[in-house]
C-alpha positions as CSV (number, residue, x, y, z in Angstrom):
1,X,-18.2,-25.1,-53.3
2,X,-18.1,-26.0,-56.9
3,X,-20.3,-28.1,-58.6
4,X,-19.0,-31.1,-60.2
5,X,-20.0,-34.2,-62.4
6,X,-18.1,-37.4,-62.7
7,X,-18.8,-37.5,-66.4
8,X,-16.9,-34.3,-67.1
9,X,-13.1,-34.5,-65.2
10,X,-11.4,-37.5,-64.6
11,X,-9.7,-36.0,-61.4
12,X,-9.7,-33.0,-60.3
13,X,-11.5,-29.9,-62.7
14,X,-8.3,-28.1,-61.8
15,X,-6.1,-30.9,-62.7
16,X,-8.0,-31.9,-66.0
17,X,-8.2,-28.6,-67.0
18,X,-4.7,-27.5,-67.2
19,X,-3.4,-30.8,-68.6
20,X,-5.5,-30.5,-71.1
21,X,-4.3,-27.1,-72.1
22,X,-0.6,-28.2,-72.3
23,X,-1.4,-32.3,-73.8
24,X,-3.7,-30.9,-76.7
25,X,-1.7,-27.6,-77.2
26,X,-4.2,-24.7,-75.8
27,X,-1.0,-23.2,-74.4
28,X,2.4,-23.3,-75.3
29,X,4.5,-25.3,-73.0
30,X,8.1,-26.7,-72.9
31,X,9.2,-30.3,-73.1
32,X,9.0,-30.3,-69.1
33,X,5.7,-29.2,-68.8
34,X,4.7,-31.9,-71.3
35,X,7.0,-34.5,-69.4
36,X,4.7,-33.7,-66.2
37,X,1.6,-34.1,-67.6
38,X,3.0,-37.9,-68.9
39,X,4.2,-38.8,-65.0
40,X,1.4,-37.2,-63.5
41,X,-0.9,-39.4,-64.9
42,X,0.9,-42.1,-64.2
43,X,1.5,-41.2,-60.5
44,X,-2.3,-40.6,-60.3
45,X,-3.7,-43.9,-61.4
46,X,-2.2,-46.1,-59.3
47,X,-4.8,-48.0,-57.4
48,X,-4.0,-46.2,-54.0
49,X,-4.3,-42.7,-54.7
50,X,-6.9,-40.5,-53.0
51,X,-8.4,-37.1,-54.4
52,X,-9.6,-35.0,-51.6
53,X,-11.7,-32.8,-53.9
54,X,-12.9,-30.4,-50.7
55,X,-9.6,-29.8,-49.7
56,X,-8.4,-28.7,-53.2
57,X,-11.6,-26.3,-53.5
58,X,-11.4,-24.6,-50.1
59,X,-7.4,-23.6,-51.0
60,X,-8.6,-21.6,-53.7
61,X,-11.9,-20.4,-52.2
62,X,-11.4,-19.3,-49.5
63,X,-8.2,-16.9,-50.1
64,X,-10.2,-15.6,-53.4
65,X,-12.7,-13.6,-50.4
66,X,-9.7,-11.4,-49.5
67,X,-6.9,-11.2,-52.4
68,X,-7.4,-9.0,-55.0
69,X,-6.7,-11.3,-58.0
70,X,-7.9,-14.9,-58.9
71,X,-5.8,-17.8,-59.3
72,X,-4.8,-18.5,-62.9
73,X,-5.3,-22.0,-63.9
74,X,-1.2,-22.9,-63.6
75,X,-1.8,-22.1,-59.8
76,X,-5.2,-24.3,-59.5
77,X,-3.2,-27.3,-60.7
78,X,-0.8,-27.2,-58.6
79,X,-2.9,-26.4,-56.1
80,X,-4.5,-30.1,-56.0
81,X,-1.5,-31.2,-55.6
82,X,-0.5,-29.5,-52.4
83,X,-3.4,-30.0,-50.4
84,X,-5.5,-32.7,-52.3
85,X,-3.5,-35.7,-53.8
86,X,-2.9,-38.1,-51.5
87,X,-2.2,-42.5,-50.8
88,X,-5.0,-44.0,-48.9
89,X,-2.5,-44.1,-45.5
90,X,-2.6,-40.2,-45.6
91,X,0.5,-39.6,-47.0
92,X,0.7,-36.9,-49.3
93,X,1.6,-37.8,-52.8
94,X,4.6,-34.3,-52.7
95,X,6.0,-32.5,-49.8
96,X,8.6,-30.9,-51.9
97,X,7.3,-28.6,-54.8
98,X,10.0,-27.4,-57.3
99,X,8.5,-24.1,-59.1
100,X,10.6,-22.5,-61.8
101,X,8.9,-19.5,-63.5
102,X,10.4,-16.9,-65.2
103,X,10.1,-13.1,-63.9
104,X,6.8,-12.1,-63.8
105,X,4.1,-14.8,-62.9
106,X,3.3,-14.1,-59.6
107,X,5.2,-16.3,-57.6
108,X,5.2,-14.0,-54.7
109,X,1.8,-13.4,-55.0
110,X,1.3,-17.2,-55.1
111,X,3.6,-17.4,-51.9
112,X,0.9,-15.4,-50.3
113,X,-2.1,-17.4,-51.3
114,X,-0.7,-20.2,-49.9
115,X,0.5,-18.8,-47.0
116,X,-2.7,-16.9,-45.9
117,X,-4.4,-20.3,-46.2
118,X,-2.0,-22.8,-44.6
119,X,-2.5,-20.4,-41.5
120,X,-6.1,-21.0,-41.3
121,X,-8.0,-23.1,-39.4
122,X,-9.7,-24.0,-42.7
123,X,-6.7,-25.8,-43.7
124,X,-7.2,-28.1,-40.7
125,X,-3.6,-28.2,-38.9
126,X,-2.5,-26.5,-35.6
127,X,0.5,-25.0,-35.1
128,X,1.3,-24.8,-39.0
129,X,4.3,-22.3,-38.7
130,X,5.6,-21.2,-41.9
131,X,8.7,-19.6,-42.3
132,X,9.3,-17.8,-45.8
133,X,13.4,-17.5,-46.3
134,X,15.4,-15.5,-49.1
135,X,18.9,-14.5,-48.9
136,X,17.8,-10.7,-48.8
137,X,15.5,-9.1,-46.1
138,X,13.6,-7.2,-49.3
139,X,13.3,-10.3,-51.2
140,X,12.3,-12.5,-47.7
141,X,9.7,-9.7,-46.9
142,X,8.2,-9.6,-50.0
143,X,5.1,-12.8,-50.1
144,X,5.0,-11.4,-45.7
145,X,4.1,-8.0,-46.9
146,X,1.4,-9.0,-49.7
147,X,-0.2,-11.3,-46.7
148,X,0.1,-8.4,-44.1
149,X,-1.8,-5.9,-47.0
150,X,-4.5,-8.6,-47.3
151,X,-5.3,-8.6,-43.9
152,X,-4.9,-4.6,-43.7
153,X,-7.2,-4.3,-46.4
154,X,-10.2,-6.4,-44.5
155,X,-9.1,-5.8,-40.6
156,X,-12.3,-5.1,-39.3
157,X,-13.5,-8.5,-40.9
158,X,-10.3,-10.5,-40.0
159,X,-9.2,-9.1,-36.6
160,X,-10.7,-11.5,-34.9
161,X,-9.1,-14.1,-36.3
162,X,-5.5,-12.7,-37.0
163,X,-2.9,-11.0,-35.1
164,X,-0.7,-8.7,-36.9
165,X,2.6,-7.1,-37.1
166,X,5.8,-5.9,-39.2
167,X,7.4,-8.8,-38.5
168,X,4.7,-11.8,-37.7
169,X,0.9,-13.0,-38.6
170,X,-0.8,-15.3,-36.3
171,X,-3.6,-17.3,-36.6
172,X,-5.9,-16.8,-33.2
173,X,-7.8,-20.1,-34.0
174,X,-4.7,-22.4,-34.9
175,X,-1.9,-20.8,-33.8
176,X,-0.3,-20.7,-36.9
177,X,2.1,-17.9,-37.0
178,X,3.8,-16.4,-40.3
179,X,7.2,-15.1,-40.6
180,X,9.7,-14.0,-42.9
181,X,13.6,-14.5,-42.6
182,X,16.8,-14.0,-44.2
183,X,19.2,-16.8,-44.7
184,X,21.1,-16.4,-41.5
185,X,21.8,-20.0,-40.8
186,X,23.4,-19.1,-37.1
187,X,20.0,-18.1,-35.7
188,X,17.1,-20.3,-36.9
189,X,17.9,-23.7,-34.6
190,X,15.2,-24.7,-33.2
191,X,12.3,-23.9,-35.3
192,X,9.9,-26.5,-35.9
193,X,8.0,-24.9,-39.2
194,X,4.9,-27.0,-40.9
195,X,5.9,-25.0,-44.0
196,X,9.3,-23.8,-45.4
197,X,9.7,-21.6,-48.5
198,X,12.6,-20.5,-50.3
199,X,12.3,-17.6,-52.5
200,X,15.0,-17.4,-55.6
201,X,16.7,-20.4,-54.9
202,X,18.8,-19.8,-58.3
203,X,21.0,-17.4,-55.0
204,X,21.7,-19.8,-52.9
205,X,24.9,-21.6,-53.6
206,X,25.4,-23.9,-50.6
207,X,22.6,-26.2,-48.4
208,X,24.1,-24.5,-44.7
209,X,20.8,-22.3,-44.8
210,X,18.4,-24.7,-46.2
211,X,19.3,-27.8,-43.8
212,X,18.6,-25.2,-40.7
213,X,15.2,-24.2,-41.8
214,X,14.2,-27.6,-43.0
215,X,15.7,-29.4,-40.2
216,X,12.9,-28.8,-37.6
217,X,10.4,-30.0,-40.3
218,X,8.5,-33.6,-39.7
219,X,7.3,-32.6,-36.2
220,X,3.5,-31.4,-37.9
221,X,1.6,-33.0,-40.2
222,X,1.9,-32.7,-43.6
223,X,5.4,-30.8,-43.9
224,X,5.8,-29.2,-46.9
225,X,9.0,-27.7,-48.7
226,X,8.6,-24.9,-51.5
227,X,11.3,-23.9,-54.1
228,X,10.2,-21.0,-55.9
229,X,12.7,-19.2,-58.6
230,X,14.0,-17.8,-61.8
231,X,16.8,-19.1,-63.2
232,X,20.4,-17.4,-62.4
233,X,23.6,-17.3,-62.0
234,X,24.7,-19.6,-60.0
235,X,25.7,-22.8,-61.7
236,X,26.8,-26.5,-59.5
237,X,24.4,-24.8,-56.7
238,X,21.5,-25.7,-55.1
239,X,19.1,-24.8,-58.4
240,X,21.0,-27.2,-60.4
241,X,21.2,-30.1,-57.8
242,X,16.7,-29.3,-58.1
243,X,17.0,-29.4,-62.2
244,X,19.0,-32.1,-62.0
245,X,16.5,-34.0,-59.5
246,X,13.3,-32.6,-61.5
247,X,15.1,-34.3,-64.7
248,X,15.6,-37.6,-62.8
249,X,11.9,-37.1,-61.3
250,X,10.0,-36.7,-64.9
251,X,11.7,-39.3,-66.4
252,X,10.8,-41.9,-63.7
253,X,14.0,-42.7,-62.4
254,X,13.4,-42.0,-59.0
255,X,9.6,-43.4,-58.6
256,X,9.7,-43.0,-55.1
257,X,10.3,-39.3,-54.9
258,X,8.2,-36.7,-52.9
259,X,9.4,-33.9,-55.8
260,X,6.9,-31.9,-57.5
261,X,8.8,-30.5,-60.5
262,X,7.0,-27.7,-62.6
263,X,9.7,-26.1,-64.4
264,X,8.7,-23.5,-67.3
265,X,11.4,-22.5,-69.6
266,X,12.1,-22.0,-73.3
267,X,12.8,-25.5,-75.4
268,X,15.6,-23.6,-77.3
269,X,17.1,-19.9,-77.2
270,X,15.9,-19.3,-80.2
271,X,12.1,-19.4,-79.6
272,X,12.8,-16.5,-77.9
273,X,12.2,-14.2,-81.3
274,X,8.7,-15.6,-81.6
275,X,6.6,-14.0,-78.4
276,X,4.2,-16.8,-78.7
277,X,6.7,-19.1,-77.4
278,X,7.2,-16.7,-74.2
279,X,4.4,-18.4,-72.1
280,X,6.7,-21.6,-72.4
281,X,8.6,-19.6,-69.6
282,X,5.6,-18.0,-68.3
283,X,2.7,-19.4,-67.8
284,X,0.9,-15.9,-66.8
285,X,2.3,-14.4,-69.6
286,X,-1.0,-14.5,-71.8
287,X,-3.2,-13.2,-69.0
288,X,-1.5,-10.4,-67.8
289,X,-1.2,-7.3,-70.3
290,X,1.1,-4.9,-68.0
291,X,3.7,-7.7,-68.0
292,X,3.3,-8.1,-72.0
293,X,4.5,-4.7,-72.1
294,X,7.0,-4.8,-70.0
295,X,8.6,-8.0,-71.5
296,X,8.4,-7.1,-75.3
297,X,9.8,-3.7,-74.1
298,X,12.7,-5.7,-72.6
299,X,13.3,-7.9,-75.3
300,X,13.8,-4.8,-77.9
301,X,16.1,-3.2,-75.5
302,X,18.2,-6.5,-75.5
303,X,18.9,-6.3,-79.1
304,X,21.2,-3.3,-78.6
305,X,22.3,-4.1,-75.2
306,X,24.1,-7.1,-74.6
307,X,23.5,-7.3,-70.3
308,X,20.1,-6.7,-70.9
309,X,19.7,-9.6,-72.9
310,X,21.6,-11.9,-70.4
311,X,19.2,-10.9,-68.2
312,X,16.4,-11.7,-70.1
313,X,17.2,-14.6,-71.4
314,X,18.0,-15.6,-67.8
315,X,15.4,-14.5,-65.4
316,X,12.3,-14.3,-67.9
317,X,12.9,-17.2,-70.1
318,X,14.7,-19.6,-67.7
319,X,17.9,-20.0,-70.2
320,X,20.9,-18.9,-69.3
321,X,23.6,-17.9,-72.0
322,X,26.4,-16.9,-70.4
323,X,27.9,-20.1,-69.0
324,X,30.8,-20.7,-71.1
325,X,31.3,-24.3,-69.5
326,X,30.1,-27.5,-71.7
327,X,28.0,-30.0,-70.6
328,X,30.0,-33.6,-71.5
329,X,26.6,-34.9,-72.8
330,X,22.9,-33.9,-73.0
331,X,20.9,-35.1,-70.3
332,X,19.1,-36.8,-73.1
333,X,22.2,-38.6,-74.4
334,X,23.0,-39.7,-70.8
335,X,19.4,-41.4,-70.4
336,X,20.5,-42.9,-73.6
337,X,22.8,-45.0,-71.6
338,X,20.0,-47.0,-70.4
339,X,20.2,-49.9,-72.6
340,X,20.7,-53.5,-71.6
341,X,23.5,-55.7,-70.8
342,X,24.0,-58.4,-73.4
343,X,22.7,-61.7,-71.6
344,X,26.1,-63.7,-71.3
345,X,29.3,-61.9,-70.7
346,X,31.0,-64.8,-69.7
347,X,34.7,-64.5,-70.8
348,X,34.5,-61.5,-73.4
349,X,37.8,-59.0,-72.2
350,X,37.9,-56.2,-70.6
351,X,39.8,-53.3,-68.9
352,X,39.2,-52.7,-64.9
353,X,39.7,-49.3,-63.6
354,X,39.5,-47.2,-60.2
355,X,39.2,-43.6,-59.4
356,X,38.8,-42.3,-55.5
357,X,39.5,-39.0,-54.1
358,X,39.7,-39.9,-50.4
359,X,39.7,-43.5,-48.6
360,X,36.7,-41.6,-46.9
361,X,35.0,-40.7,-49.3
362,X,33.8,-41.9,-52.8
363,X,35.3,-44.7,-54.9
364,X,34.8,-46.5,-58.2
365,X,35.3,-49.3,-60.2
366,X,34.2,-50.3,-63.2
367,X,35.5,-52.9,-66.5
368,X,35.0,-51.9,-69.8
369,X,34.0,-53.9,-72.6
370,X,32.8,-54.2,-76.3
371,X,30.1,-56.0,-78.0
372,X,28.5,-55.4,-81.3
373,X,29.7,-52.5,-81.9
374,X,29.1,-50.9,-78.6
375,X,31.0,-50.1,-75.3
376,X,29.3,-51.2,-72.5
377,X,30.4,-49.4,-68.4
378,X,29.8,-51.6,-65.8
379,X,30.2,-49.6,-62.4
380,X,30.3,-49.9,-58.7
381,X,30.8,-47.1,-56.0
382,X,32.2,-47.5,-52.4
383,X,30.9,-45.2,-50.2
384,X,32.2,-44.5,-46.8
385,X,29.2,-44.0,-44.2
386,X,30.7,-40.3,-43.4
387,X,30.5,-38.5,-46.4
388,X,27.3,-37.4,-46.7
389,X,27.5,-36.4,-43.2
390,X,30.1,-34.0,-44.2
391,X,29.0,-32.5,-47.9
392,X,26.3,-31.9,-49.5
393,X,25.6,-35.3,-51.6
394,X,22.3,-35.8,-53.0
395,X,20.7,-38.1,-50.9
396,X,18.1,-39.0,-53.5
397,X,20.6,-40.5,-56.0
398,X,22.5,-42.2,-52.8
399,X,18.9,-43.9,-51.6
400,X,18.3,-44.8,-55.3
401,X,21.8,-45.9,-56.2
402,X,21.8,-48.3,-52.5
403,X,18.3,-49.5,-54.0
404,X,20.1,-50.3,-57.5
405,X,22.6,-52.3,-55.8
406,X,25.0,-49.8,-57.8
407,X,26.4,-48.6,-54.2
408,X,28.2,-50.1,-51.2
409,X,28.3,-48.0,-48.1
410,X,31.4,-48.9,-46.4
411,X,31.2,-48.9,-42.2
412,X,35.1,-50.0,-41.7
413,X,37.7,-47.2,-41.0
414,X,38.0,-46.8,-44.3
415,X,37.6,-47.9,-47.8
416,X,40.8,-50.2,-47.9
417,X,42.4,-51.9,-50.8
418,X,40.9,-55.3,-50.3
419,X,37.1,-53.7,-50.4
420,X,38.1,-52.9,-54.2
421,X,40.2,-55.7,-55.1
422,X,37.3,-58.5,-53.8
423,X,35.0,-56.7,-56.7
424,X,37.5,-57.2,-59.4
425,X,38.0,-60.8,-58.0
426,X,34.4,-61.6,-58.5
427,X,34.3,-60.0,-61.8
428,X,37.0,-61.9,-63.4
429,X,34.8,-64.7,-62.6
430,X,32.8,-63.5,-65.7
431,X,35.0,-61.1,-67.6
432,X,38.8,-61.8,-68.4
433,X,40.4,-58.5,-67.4
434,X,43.5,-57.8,-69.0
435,X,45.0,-54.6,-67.2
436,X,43.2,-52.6,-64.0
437,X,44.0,-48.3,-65.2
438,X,44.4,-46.2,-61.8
439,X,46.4,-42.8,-61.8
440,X,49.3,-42.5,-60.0
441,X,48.1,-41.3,-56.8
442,X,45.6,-44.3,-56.8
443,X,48.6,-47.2,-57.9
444,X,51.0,-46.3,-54.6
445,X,47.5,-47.2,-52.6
446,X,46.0,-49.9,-54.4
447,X,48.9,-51.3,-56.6
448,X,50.5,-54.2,-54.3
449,X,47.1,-55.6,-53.6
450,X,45.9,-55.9,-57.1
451,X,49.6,-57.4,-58.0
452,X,49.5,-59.9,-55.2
453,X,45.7,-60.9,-56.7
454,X,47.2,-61.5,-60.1
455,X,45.8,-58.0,-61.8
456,X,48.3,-56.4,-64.0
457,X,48.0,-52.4,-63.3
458,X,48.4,-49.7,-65.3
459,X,49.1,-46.1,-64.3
460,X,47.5,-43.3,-66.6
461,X,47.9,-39.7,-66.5
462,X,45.5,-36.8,-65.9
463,X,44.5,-33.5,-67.2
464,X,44.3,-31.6,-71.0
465,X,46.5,-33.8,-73.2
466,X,45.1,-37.1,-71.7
467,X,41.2,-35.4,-71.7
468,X,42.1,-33.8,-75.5
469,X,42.8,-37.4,-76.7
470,X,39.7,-38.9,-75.3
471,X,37.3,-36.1,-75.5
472,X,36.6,-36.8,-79.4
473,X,35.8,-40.6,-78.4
474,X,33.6,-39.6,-75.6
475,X,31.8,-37.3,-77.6
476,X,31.2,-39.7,-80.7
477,X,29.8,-42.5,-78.2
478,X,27.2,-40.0,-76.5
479,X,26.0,-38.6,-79.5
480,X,25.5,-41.7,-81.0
481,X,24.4,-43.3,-78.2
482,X,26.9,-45.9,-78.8
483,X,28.0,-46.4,-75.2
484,X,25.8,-48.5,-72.1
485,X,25.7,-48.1,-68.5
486,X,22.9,-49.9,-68.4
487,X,20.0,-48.9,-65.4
488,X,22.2,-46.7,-63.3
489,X,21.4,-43.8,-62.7
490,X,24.3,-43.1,-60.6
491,X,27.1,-43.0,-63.5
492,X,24.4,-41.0,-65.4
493,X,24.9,-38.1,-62.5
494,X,28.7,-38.8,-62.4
495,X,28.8,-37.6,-66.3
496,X,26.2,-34.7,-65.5
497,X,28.6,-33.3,-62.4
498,X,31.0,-33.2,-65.2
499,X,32.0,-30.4,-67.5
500,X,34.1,-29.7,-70.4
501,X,36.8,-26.7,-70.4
502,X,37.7,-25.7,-73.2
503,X,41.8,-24.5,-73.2
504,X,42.9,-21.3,-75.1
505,X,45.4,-23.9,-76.9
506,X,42.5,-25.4,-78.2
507,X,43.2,-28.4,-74.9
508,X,40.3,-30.1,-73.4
509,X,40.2,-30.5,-69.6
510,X,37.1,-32.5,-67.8
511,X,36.2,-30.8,-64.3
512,X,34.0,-31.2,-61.4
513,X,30.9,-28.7,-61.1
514,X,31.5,-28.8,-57.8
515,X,34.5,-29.6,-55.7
516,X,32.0,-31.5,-53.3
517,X,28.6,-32.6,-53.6
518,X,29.1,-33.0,-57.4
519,X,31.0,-36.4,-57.1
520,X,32.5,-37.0,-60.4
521,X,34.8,-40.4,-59.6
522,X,32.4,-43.0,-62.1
523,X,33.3,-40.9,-64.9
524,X,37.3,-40.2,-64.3
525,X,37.6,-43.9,-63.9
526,X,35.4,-44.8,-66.6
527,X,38.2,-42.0,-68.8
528,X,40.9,-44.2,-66.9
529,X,39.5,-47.1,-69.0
530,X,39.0,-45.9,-72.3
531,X,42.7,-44.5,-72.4
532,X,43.3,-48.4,-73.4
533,X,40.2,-48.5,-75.7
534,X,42.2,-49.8,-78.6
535,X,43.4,-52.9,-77.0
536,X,39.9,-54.1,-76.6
537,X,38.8,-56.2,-78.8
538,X,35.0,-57.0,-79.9
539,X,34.4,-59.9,-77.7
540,X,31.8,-63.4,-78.1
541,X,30.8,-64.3,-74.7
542,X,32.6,-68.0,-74.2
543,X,29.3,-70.3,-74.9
544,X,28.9,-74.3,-75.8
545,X,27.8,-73.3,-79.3
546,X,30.7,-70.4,-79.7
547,X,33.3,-72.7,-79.1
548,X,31.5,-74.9,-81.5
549,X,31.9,-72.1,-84.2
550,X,35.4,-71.3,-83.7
551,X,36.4,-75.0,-84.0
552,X,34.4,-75.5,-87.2
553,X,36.0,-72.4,-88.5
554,X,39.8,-74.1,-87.6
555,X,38.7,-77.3,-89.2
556,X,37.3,-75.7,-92.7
């Protein structure tokens, strides 16, 4: 075991060491590397944190007797935080680890480590099953294959201990058994795994495989869930939904999470002509001189060849260029939205509007208003109880958005007319709203009931002339962070499941990422609103001493 003194690390050596590299600039590392570091620190001084130092040391240790490589100091830190960081009841602090790296660092080789040891009896569980999945047999094989060589290389030390095959590693002592599999969904029930990996995640563009194989998790202790990747191809799959989570994750909006997001990727596209910037990407890239070689080779190659360079800029520097579709705003202009509410509303004018898709499924509301030079969004979704039973919905942003109160889950039949007329009755208790905007589709549904509740309604149109109008409006207010949702993270993701097509008539048209797990209704009602922007006017809230000032105003 390693020696250690309290006066030199302040957690873990591993842990102090690498933030230190990336907080005071030893390495290069991107903005989310630097955003960890901040919410790590945070995470790991609350008052009921435990470090298990022995358990961090022996996952390094005791691997390092058979592979033939060392960790680097990247795979230490993170490390800690699989096996050592804990709260005082035993929970662990992450069960789901999020690892983005561009080609090259050794994830595989990582995937080994960890696998070798989670098998062992020094690792401390029974029965630890770990099941390594990839959508190809090659790729699935790969991490099996390094552990089976390991074990090859030092039989006549470790026979005693292991069984081995082409197809399975067992741990004599614990049981433990190792397998690798391809993502056939149709043939995995049952399993109950301590450990599930997914290798190249960036493939996978639905959850069918990755609810089978995590499905029997829970029933050991200390289940963990690893997503290890490059970037891709796929866009609105399951690597987005995990950079979109990661995002929410490091910038503490969802506190609560077990995600452990350590995503290394180029800052801008354009640091990728200065190779000191690679490392931001990869964080082996320094200690490894074969895959120097092979990368600058690359990059001169992708000068004159246009595929090559998609590729690199994809799968070695984690930023894609070939997705021609336009985020609405920067995930940095949407946290911008988070800014408060002014303090009394009471009477300023607004416009209501609605979007839903199905009467089982999503639907919101929201009024729109103006203040001091601002817009302001206030939203509410119905949910019904069966969607996320039937699509893939974050359930993250669900739990938080329930927490928020941003969310209803509706249990009747169905979400009914009267569930979203009583929230524009109780907000016209504050705001005066002068018209409720619905599409057409919506009005023959909802327009009777708002009628017979006194709301006038208006019917707006969709698609590329209505989005070409707005889309210069919406733009302005993002960029200059000139419209408020307040704390709610839930329009936030609306916006992000959003995207901007660009018409060859020079037409704007606003799209869902996905057709299902991406819900988009908070924003297409919220564009349902601004199509009456200019009959808003700035608005005082109606107060004792407002009225006071409007009278003396008449009476000078």
């Amino acid at each position: 075991m390693m020696t250690m003194s309290s006066k030199t690390y302040k957690y873990h050596p591993y842990i102090d060491e690498y933030m230190r590299m990336v907080e005071q600039g030893e390495i290069e590392a991107c903005k989310e590397q630097k955003q960890l570091m901040e919410f790590l620190r945070w995470k790991l001084d609350q008052p009921n944190v435990v470090i298990d130092h022995e358990a961090i040391e022996k996952s390094v240790e005791i691997p390092a007797k058979y592979f033939p490589f060392q960790l680097f100091p990247w795979q230490k830190f993170i490390n800690a935080f699989i096996y050592g960081v804990r709260y005082d009841d035993g929970r662990l602090m992450f069960d789901r680890f999020f690892i983005l790296l561009g080609r090259g660092a050794g994830k595989n080789g990582y995937v080994a480590w960890n696998s070798f040891y989670m098998t062992t009896g020094h690792h401390g569980i029974k029965n630890y099953d770990i099941d390594i999945v990839a959508t190809s047999e090659d790729q699935a094989k790969t991490s099996f294959m390094d552990v089976y060589n390991v074990l090859e290389d030092h039989w006549s030390k470790v026979k005693k201990a292991f069984y081995k095959s082409k197809t399975l590693i067992q741990h004599r002592g614990t049981r433990s058994k190792l397998e690798y599999n391809t993502s056939n969904a149709r043939t995995k029930d049952g399993k109950r795994s301590g450990c599930v990996i997914f290798d190249e995640v960036h493939e996978y563009d639905s959850y069918d495989n990755i609810k089978v194989f995590t499905s029997g998790l829970g029933k050991k202790a200390d289940p963990r869930t690893f997503y290890i990747t490059t970037d891709g191809y796929v866009r609105g799959g399951v690597l987005d939904d995990l950079k979109e989570e990661a995002r929410m994750v490091l910038n503490k909006e969802m506190p609560n999470s077990t995600l452990f997001p350590f995503i290394c990727k180029l800052d801008d596209e354009k640091e990728v002509d200065d190779e000191s910037k690679w490392e931001k990407a990869n964080p082996s890239y320094r200690y490894n001189l074969h895959l120097q070689h092979e990368m600058r080779k690359e990059y001169e190659l992708g000068k004159i060849n246009a595929s090559i360079r998609i590729e690199f800029m994809t799968k070695r520097m984690n930023m894609p260029v070939d997705d021609t579709r336009k985020e609405v705003a920067t995930y940095e202009d949407r946290l911008a939205t988070n800014q408060p509410f002014p303090e009394n509303l009471k009477g300023i004018e607004a416009i209501g509007a609605v979007d839903f898709a199905q009467i089982r499924d999503f639907c919101a509301v929201g009024v729109l208003f103006k203040h001091n030079g601002k817009r302001y969004w206030k939203h509410h979704t119905f949910m019904h109880h069966t969607a996320p039973k039937l699509q893939d919905i974050n359930r993250e942003i669900i739990n938080l958005a329930i927490e928020k109160g941003l969310l209803t889950v509706v249990y009747d039949e169905s979400i009914s007319a009267q569930h979203v007329v009583n929230w524009f009755v109780e907000m016209s208790k504050t705001f005066y709203i002068k018209k409720v905007a619905m599409d057409l589709y919506r009005s023959s549904i909802l327009k009777e009931a708002f009628e017979n509740a006194g709301f006038e309604v208006e019917v707006v149109r969709r698609g590329p002339a209505t989005h070409s109008k707005l889309s210069p409006l919406v733009d302005e207010m993002f960029v200059k962070h000139t419209i408020v949702f307040g704390d709610d993270p839930l329009m936030r993701w609306y916006v992000g499941n959003v995207y901007k097509e660009e018409k060859a008539n020079g037409n704007i048209e606003y799209k869902k990422i996905d057709k299902e797990k991406r819900k988009t209704d908070g924003f297409f009602a919220f564009l349902h609103a601004l199509n009456f922007d200019s009959e808003l006017q700035e608005s005082i809230p109606i107060t004792k001493e407002n009225i006071s000032k409007i009278f003396r105003s008449f009476s000078t």
